[in-house]
N, C-alpha and C positions, 0 to 999 in steps of 0.2 A: 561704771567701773570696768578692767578688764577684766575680760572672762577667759578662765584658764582650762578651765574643767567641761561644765555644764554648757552641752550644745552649742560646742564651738566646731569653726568652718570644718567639715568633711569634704570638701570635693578636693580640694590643691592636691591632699598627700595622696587619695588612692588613686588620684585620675594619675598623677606622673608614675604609680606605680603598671597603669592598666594602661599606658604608652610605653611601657619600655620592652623593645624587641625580644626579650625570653620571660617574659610574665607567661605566668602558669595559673590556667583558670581554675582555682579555688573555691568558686561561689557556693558550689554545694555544699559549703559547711553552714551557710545562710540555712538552706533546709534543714539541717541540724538543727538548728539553734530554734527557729522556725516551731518544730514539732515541741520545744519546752517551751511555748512563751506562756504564760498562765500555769506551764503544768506543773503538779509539786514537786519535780524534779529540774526546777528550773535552773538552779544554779550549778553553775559550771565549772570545775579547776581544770584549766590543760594544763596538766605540762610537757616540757621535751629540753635538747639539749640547745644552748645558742646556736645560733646561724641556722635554726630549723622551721623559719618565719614565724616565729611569735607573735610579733610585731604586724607583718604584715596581715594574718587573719584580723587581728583586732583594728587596724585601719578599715580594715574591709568588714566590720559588723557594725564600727563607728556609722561609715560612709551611707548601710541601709537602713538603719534604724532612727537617725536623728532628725528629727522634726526639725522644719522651718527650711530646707533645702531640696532642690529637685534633683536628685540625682539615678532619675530614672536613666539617663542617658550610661551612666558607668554600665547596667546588669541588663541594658536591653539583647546586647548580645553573649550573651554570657551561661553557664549552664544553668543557674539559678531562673532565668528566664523560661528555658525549657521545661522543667521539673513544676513551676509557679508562674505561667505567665500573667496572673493580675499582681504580681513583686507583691504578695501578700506582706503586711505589717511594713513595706518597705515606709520612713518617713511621719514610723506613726508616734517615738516615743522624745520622751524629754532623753538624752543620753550623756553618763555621766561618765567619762570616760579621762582614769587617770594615768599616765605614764610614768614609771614611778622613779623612773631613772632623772627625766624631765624634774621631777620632782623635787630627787633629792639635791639636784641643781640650784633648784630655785629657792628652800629650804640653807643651803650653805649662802646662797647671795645674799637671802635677806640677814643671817646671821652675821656676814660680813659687814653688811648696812649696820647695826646694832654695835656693833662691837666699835664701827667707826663714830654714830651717834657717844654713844659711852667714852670714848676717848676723845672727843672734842668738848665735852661736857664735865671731863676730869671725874667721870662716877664709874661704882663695876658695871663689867659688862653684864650684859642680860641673857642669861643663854634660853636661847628657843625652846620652844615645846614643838617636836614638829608634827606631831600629830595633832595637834589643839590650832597651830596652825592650820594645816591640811582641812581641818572640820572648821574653821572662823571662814575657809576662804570660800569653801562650800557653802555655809550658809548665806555667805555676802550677796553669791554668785544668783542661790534662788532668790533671795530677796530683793537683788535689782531687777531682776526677769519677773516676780510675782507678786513682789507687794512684801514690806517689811513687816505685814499681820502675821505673817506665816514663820517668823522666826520664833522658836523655841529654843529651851534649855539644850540640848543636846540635836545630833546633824540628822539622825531618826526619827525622831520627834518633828524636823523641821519637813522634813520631807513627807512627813503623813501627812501634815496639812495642806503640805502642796497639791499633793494626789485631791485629797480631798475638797479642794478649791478647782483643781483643775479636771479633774474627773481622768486625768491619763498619767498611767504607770512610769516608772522607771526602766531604763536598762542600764546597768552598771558593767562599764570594762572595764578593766584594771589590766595594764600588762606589766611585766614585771614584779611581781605582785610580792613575790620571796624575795625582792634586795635586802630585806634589813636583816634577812634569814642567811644569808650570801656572804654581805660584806659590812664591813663595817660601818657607823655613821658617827655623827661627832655630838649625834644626842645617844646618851649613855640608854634613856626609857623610852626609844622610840619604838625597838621590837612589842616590847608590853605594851604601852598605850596602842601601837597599832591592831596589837588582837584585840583588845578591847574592844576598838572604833569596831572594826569587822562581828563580832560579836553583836554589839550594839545593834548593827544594821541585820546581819545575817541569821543569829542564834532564837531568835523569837519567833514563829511560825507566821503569828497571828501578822506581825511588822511587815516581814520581808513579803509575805503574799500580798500587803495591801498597797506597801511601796512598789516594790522590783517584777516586773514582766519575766524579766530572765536577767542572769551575773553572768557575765563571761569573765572568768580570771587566768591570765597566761603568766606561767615562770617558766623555773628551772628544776621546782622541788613541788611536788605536791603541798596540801595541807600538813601546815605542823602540828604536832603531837604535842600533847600534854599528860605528864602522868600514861602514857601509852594508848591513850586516845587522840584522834584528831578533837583540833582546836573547834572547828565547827564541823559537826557531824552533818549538815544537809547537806555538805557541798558533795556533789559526783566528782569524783577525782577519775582523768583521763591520764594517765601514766604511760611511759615506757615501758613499763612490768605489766600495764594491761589496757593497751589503750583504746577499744569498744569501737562503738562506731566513727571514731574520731582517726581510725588507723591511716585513711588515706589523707588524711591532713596535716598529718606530720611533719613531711618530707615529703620527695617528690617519688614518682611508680614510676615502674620500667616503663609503664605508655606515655607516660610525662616525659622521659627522659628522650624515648625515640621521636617522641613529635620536635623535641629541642633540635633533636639533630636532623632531624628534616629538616627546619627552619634555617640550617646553619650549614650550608653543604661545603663553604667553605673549611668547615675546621679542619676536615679529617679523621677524627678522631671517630670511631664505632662504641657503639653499647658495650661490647666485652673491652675497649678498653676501657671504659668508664667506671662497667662493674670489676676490671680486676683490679682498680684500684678503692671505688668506694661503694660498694656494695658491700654486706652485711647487715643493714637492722631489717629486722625481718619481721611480720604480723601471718598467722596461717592464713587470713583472708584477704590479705593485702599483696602477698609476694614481697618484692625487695624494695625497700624504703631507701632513697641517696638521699644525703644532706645538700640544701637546693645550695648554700654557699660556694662549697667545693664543685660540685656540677660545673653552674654557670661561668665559676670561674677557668677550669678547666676548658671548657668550650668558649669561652673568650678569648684563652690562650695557647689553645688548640695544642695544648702540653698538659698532662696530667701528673698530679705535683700533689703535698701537701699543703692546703691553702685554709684549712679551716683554721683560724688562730682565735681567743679567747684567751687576752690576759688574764684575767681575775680566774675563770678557769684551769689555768694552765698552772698559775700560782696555786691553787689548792691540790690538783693533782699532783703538783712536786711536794708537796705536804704529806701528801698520802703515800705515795710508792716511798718516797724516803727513807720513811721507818718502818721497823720489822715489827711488823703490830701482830700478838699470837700468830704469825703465820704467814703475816702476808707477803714476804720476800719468797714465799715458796710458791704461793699460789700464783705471783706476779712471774715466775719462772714457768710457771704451766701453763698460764696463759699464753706467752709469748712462744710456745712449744705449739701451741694451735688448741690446747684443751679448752673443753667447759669445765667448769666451778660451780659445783651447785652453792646456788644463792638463798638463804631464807629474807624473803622479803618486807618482813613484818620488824625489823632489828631495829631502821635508820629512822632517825625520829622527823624527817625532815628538818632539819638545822645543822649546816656544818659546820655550826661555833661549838657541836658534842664530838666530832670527830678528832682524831682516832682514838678517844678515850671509849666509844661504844663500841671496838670491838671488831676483830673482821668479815663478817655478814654487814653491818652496817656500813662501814665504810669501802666493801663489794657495792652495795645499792646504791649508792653516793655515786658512783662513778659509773653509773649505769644512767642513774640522772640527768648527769654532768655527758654521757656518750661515749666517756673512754670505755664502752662494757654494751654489749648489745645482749638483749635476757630472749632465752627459749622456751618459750612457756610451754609447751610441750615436755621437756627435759626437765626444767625450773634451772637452767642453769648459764653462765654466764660465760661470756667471750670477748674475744678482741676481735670489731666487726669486718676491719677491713686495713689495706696494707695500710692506709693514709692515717688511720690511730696507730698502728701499731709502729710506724714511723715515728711518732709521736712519743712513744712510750721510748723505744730507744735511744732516741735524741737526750732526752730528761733522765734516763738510766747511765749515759755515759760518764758523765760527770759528777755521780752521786755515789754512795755506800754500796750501792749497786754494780759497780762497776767490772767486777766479776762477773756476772751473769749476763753484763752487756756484752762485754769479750766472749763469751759462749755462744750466744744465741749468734750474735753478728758476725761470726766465723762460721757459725752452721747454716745461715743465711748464705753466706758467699759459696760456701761449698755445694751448696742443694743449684744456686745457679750455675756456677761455672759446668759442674755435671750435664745439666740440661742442655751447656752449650757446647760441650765436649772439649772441653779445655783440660785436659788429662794431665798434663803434668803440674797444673796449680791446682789440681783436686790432689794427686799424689802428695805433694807439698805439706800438703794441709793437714792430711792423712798421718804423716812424719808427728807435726807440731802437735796432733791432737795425741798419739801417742806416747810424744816424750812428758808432757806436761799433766797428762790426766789418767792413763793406764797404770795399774796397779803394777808397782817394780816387781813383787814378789812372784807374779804370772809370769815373770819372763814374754818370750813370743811368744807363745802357745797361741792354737787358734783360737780361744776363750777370749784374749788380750785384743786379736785380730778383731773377733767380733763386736768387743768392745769399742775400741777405736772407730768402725765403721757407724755403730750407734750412735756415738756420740756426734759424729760428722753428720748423719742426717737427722739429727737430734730436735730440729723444727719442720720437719715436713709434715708433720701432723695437720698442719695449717692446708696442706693440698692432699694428704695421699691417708691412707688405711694401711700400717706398718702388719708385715704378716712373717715368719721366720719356719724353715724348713716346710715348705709350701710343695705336696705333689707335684710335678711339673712332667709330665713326658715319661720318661723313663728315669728317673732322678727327684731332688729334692732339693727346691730353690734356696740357698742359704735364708736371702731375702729380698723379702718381694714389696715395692710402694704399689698400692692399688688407687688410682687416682680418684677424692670421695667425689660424690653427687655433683654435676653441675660446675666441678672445677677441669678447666680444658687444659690436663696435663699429660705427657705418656706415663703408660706404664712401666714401670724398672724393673728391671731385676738383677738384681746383687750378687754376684758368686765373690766368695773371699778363698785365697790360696794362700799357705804355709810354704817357705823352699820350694816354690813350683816358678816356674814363668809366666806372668801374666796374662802372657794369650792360653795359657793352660785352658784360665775359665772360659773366656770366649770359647773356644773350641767345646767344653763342656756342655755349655748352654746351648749350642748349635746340635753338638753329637745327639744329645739325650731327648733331642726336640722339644727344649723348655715351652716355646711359644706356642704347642700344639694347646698347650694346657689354659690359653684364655682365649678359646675362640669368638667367648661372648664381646669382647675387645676388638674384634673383627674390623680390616679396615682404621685400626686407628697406630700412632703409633707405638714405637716400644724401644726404651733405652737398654739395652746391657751393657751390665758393668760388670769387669770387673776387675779386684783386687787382690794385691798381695803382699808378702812383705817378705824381706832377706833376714832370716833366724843369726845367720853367723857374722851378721855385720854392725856394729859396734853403733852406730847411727841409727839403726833401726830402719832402713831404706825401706819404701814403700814405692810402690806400681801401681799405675792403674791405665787400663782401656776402656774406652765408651765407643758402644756402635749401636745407630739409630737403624733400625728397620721397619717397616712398614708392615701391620701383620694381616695376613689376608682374608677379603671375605670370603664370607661363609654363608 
């Protein structure tokens, strides 16, 4: 019979993987996996967001562990070889390795089959069990490989005999492992029977240690919760809220990313444009984690762009921001302002068929899962990681309930660049519109009004800068001042606002009063003044502004 599951061919999918010109060596999650095989922390949930190679570690534990193939030529050069050069365990087990997507594929065609049987036969149709499926095809599978002695009542049962006849372990992959958890399927009891099946194998100590070497399970969502417990409590959950020694498997490191661009001298593209676009998830012993989809692609197309796409993701995300669940139209506004959100992690049950009905902590963690939200565990608190989601977010905000908020933020986006680039009279422009449409009529001009207006214009720069208001400067006090944060390569500003004055007023103030003496730790880098103003007696509300870049010197 065919064999679907159990110790089928490993070499086709990783070798094309480990010939393709920006493969990134990975093997050291083998040593991971390596140091559980036996131990009682054998089993494993990763999860992370799509396009963060999911798929590809589990080909690549498929490819070392499964007996009956030599695929010592895949890891001879590889770092796993360095770390293990006897490729410890490489080849030693029976491996069971499901795809669940593959899966539920195969699960709709045979229902297809059935339903065409049933209608040529003029009877109902039969609807599937696809989990009873999933455990009849497995048991077929050992039984053509080990002899039909070894089948039993249930696919645990089947498989102790096995061991027991063959004297060698399981290793169980599963990727994909939360689809039914995800998305929908057209058997109504596939979720339940499936924790079941997983139960079965996984919840019994005595079972899973006499079966299973090590479980490797890859999704999207950790283990699901029941009653506010995980479903199986053995399994080690590797999450995004805390992902252990698994951090640099996620995604790819800044040393991963510059060896890419070594390898590629054509693109053009440098590290800092790569991280001002997708940098953000972050591990304290990892540094900056890029999603490998977006990378590669960008370096393919030697234009950095947003290219992570995920329908079935992207549909739940428009699910989420769309309504105002206790709050979250507020928080989704603070985010996109550059704030963190502290997150409680403990809310989301892993299932987004409870979402948004659990609440805004949960369906924050959901989307931390899912990547639209990178978590600081230091902080415990949540963000938008990088321009390339937060592009994301705006695009899906345009067109929704949200639509205000889209107009704010993507006006204060246009504004914080035009400034940087000194385009003075479409910052003045803007200045006008923000005023007529969002300043308080009753303030009149007043400079309160003025400072308001100017807030609101750099109302998302939180995303680069540390906003600071009457700031010592020199001999004076800077209205306000962006301090550019950590590791973000912007200049410094500094903002004077004028009432009935002339706009060069401020320049000239920020020069007379020697603002710039006051950041000499800034030294050598550079520095925007701005400034602004507006006409009290004129019925439009006319607004001014000048921007002059200098250079401020070392020290």
């Amino acid at each position: 019979m065919a064999r679907y599951y159990l110790n089928t061919d490993p070499i086709r999918t990783y070798e094309d993987i480990c010939n393709d010109k920006n493969y990134v060596d990975k093997t050291g999650l083998i040593a991971f996996v390596n140091s559980k095989i036996r131990n009682p922390h054998r089993l494993i949930l990763v999860s992370r967001p799509r396009r963060f190679g999911k798929t590809y570690a589990a080909v690549m534990l498929k490819a070392y562990y499964t007996i009956g193939y030599d695929t010592t030529f895949l890891f001879k050069d590889k770092k796993i070889f360095q770390i293990d050069p006897a490729l410890t365990n490489r080849g030693k087990f029976d491996v069971i390795y499901i795809d669940m997507v593959k899966f539920k594929a195969r699960a709709q065609g045979r229902q297809e089959e059935l339903d065409e049987e049933a209608e040529e036969k003029g009877t109902k149709p039969v609807r599937l069990d696809w989990i009873r499926f999933l455990s009849k095809t497995l048991i077929g599978e050992v039984a053509d490989m080990y002899g039909e002695e070894l089948v039993a009542d249930t696919l645990a049962d089947t498989l102790v005999n096995t061991v027991n006849k063959t004297g060698r372990q399981f290793v169980w992959i599963c990727d994909e492992w939360d689809l039914f958890f995800r998305e929908p399927t057209d058997d109504s009891n596939a979720k339940a029977n499936y924790i079941e099946l997983l139960r079965d194998l996984f919840k019994d100590k005595d079972t899973y240690m006499t079966v299973f070497a090590a479980a490797y399970m890859t999704g999207i969502l950790p283990m699901i919760k029941m009653r506010g417990d995980s479903a199986l409590t053995e399994f080690f959950n590797y999450t995004m809220f805390s992902p252990g020694d698994l951090a640099p498997y996620i995604g790819f490191t800044e040393d991963e990313i510059k060896a890419l661009l070594r390898r590629n001298p054509g693109c053009r593209l440098t590290y800092d444009d790569l991280a001002g676009w997708y940098e953000g998830y972050e591990f304290p012993w990892t540094g900056p984690i890029f999603n490998p989809k977006s990378v590669i692609e960008a370096i393919e197309k030697k234009y950095c762009d947003t290219y992570w796409n995920d329908t079935n993701s992207n549909e739940r995300f428009k699910e989420l921001v769309s309504l105002d669940n206790d709050g979250l139209r507020k928080d989704v506004e603070s985010l996109l302002r550059g704030e963190g959100i502290p997150v409680n992690t403990g809310t989301f049950d892993n299932d987004l068929a409870t979402l948004p009905a659990a609440g805004v902590d949960a369906t924050l963690a959901a989307m931390v899962h899912l990547g639209y939200l990178s978590y600081d565990q230091e902080t415990r608190c949540a963000r938008i990681p990088n321009q390339e989601i937060r592009g994301k977010y705006l695009l899906m905000l345009k067109n929704s309930t949200y639509s205000t908020i889209y107009q704010k933020i993507a006006g204060a986006d246009d504004i914080l660049m035009n400034t940087l680039k000194g385009e003075e009279q479409k910052v003045a422009d803007a200045f006008r519109k923000i005023h007529y449409y969002y300043a308080d009529p009753k303030a009149g001009n007043s400079e309160a009004t003025l400072k308001e207006t100017v807030d609101l214009a750099y109302y998302t720069a939180e995303r680069f800068y540390v906003r600071m208001y009457e700031l010592p400067t020199g001999e004076g006090y800077a209205d306000m001042v962006l301090y550019p944060k950590a590791g973000k390569a912007m200049p410094l500003m500094v903002i004077e606002l004028k009432k009935n004055k002339a706009v060069n007023t401020g320049l000239d103030q920020i020069k007379r009063r020697r603002y710039p003496d006051r950041f000499k730790e800034y030294g050598g880098r550079q520095m925007l003044l701005v400034a602004v103003s507006n006409d009290a007696d004129k019925l439009e509300k006319e607004h001014y502004c000048k921007i002059e870049r200098v250079q401020l010197p070392k020290f």
